[in-house]
N, C-alpha and C positions, 0 to 999 in steps of 0.2 A: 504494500500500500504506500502511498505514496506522503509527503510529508504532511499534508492537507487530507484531512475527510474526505470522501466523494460520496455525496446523498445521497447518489444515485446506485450504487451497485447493490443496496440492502434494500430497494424498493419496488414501490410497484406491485401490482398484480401482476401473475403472468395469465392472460386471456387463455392464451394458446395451449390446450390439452397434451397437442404433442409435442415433446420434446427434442425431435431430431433435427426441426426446425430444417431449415433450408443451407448451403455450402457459405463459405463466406465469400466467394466469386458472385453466388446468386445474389447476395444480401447486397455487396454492394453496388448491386445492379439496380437493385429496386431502393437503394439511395441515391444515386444516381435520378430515376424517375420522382423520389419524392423532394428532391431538392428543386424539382420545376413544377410542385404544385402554389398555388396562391400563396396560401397560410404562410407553407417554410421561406419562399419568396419574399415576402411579407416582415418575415421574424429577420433573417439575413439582411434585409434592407436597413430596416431600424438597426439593427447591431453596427451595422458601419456605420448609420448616422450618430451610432452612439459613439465612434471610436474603435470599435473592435472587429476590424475586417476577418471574416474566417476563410482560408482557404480550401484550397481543391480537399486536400488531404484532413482535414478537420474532424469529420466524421468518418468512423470507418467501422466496417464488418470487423466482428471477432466473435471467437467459439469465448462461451464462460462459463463459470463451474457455478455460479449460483442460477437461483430460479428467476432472472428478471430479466427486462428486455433490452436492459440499457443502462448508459448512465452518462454522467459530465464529470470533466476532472478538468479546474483550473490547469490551463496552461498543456494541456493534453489534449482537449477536445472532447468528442462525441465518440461512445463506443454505442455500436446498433451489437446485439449478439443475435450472430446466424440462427444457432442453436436452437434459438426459443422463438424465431419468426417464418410463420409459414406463407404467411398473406401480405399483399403491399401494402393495406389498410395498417397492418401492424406498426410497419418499417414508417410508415408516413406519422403515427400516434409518436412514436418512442422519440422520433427526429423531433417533433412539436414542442415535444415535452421537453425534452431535452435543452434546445435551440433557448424556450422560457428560461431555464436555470443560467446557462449562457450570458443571456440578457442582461439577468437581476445582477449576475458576477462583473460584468460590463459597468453597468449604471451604479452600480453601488462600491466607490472605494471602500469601503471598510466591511464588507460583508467577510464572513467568519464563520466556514462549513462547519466548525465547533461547538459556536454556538447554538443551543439547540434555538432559540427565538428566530435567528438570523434564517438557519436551515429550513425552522417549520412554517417561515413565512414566504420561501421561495417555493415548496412542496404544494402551499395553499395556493400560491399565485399557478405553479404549475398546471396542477389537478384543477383549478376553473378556469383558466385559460384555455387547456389545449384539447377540451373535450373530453380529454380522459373517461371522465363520469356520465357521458350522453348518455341517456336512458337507454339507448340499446348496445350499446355496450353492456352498461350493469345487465341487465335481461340477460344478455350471452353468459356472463359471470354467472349466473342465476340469484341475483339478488334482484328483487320483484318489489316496490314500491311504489304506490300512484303517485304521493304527494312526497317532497323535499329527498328524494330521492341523491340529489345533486351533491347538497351539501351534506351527506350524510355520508356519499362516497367521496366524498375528499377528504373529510375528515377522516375517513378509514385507513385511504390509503398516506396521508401524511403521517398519520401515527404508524402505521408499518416502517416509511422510512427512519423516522426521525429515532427509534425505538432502536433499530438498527445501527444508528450511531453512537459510539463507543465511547461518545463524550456524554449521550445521553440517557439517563434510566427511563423507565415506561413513566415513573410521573413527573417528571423532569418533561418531558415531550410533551404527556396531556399537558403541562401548566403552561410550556409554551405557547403551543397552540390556541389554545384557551386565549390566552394573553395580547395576541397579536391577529387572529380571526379576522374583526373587523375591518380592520386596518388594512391586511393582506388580503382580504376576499374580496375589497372594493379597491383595489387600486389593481387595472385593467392595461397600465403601461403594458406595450407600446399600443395598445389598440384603446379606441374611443371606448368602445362595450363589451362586455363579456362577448368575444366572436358564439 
């Protein structure tokens, strides 16, 4: 691990049943195709306007030994893992999510993958920014709710990651989060509205 946290490799749902997921020639093929959708187009643009251009090489396929789809590591990039994606839908969600922590790492000099507030406030921004949580996603998950469904699965899966950081205990994370919700769940940077 690296000298810095990464949120990302303890997180997440993994959607995808199967595990043998796709080669990493495939995978970064179909980053390749999700780097010219709107959204990641969109996320990329802002990140330069922020300062932080990413290159060709920024995101990449790799095989990984836990159960998640991805992750971000200061000054490393984007890791998509082959392994655990079957579908472009997947590779285009992980890139979303991902590209958001980027972002927040960007715009915020003092951000601090240690701190659990810091962490469970980019997880929060993550998870309702980049769809994560669309109803039908959850549904595939088989989590089945009419109402507040959304905010119910961010919160879920931000306590997964944040629970997973070794700076953080399980109530070290809930008080985080708890703490910082409001704040983090309404601020929509770089986009005007919840896309």
């Amino acid at each position: 691990m690296a000298a810095e946290y990464d949120p990302k490799r303890a997180s997440g749902d993994n959607s995808s049943a199967v595990n043998d997921g796709v080669t990493v020639e495939e995978c970064q093929d179909m980053i390749r195709r999700s780097l010219r959708t709107p959204m990641v187009e969109f996320l990329r643009e802002h990140l330069e306007n922020a300062g932080c251009s990413i290159g060709e090489k920024f995101i990449k396929a790799v095989p990984c030994d836990k159960e998640i789809g991805g992750g971000y590591l200061r000054g490393q990039g984007i890791m998509v893992c082959s392994n655990h994606m079957n579908f472009q839908d997947e590779v285009n969600q992980v890139v979303v999510h991902e590209l958001i922590h980027a972002y927040d790492d960007c715009r915020a000099a003092n951000l601090d993958w240690a701190n659990c507030a810091h962490h469970a406030c980019s997880e929060i921004r993550a998870g309702h920014l980049s769809g994560d949580c669309h109803y039908k996603r959850e549904l595939l998950r088989g989590f089945v709710k009419i109402q507040g469904h959304e905010q119910d699965c961010v919160r879920r899966r931000v306590m997964k990651s944040v629970i997973a950081n070794p700076y953080c205990s399980e109530a070290a994370a809930k008080d985080a989060m708890e703490a910082v919700w409001d704040v983090c769940y309404n601020d929509t940077k770089p986009f005007d509205r919840a896309p």
